[in-house]
Steps between C-alpha positions, in 0.01 A plus 500: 500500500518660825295504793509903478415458124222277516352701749551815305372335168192424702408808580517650164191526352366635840752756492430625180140543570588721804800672322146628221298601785728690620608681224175578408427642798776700519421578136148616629627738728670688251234487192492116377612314233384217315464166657728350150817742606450414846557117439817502273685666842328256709628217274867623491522586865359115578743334265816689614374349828601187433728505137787622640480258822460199267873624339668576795412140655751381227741824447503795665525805229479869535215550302278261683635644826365795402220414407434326814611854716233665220229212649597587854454812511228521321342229776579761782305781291233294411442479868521870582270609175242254643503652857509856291233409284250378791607832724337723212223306387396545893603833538285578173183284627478816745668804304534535125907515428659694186724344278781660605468383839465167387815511308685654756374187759589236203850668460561450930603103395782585222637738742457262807683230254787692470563547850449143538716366214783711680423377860513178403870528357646637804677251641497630937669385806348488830632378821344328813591427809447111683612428873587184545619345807668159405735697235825429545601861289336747354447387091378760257277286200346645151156347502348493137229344340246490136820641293248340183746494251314412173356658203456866666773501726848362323837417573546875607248490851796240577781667426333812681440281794828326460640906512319604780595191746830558444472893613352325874705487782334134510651169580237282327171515229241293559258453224136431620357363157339634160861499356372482159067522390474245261446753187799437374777219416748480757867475332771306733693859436182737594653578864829492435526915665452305852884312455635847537305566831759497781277330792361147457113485378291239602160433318212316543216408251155661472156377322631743159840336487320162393270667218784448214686218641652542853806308392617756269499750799674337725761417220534878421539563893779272565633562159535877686661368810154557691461251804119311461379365786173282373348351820856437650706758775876665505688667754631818527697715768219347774230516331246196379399593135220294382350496141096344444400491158166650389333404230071520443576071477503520849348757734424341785697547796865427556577158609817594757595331840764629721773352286486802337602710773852533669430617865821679554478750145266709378275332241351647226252346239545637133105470383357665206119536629422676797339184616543350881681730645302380832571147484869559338595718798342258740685256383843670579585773173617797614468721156266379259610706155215517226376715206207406254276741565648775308355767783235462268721654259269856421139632615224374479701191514710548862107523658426193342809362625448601844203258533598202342825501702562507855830611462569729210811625496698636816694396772291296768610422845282254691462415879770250485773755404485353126510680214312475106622776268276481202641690195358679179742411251724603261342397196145515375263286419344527147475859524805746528327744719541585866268741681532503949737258510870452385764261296680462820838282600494522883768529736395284826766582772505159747607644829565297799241569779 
């Protein structure tokens, strides 16, 4: 069993209990029902939390990868309906609101889930610009990251992916981590849409690669023709392309020493977590490229987001003339639902200073 299962299977019972709260709140607002209907959804929403996952740790199926979309979703709303619920139960501790107002504030989160369903499935492209004065030419790279292929997003986020690179006037992909989430199996075939990409792709590892076996995913990448780099450098056109690993093992900070670096390119560190971009530029990286956060994925979330991490997502320049450009993903995680932030491939344009 999985580290993501075992933590999910955990949970459970807790989950359940808030899954009948919340209904019959919601269930409150609109007339009330019986505490004995209320608990037969409560029970099927907190086993398809977990059934399908145990499944798809041995087989991925469409069934339970529906299910598990069904679970996600259903996550995200649970979310909004709370928020809902505790905006009129405070609005109504001062003014007494009819049902029909009620209604229409419980029906704002099926609409908002549409929208964010859709948002989340539109696959963007944004460019940036970094100045860099130890470039020997100007090098345009696709920076990616958190694709989270798995139960809720398939093979087709990579052959959509996979399609999109190759529309880029690009000359490399660089994969910052969260290739796969650790819902599902990972098949040595699962990205085989990235052998038809017509730049090279290099990958490194983030903590959700190792939830179902990291081996498997770095199989299925070079299985693709996708370059890993797992705490070890390349070369390419001038530039320095290291790849640290990430995994929640081992979060403590980077253990580099100017070996690393090659004084005469431009050196950039491929690093999942948004971690040390201080000391990592310091100690002589030019680009640090990292994802993770999601952008905090949709509100009330991105606020959250904002505080727990210095550098959300963005392009950062710091005093040194170095450069972190923290991106929000293409995939999702757990929930398939994007709201202030996009599922975004970005172009970064490497121009010589």
């Amino acid at each position: 069993m999985s580290f993501r299962t075992r933590r999910v299977l955990i949970s459970v019972p807790f989950y359940i209990v808030f899954q009948f709260f919340l209904l019959k709140y919601i269930f409150l607002l609109v007339g009330g029902v019986g505490d004995g209907y209320i608990l037969i959804p409560a029970l099927l929403i907190g086993f398809n939390r977990f059934i399908p996952m145990i499944f798809e740790s041995r087989k991925s199926r469409p069934l339970t990868r529906f299910l598990t979309t069904i679970d996600g979703v259903w996550m995200w709303a649970s979310l909004l309906f709370l928020i809902d619920i505790l905006i009129i139960y405070g609005i109504g501790r001062f003014i007494s609101l009819p049902l029909i107002i009620r209604i229409v504030l419980l029906a704002i989160v099926p609409i908002l889930g549409i929208y964010n369903y859709w948002k989340a499935h539109q696959l963007v492209v944004h460019e940036k610009t970094m100045e860099l004065p130890n470039l020997k030419r100007d090098i345009t790279i696709a920076h990616l990251s958190d694709v989270h292929f798995g139960s809720v997003r398939h093979r087709k986020i990579i052959s959509d992916v996979a399609d999109k690179l190759n529309g880029l006037d690009c000359e490399l992909a660089i994969i910052s981590g969260d290739l796969a989430d650790g819902s599902s199996v990972v098949e040595p075939d699962d990205f085989e849409a990235f052998r038809d990409v017509e730049m090279p792709i290099i990958f490194t590892p983030g903590n959700h690669d190792f939830y179902m076996g990291i081996e498997s995913v770095i199989d299925a990448c070079r299985n693709a023709g996708v370059i890993v780099l797992d705490n070890e450098s390349m070369e390419f056109e001038g530039l320095n392309i290291y790849g640290l690993t990430f995994s929640f093992d081992d979060r403590s900070e980077p253990k580099l020493d100017e070996s690393v670096i090659k004084p005469d390119m431009v050196n950039i560190i491929n690093y999942h977590v948004p971690y040390f971009w201080e000391e990592l530029s310091s100690l002589g990286f030019d680009v640090q490229l990292s994802g993770h956060t999601h952008g905090g994925q949709f509100y009330p979330a991105i606020w959250l987001t904002n505080l727990m991490f210095k550098y959300n997502m963005g392009l950062f320049k710091n005093d040194l003339g170095r450069y972190l450009h923290v991106t929000t993903g293409v995939g999702s995680m757990d929930t398939p639902m994007r709201w202030g932030t996009d599922s975004e491939i970005v172009v970064l344009k490497l121009k010589r200073a």
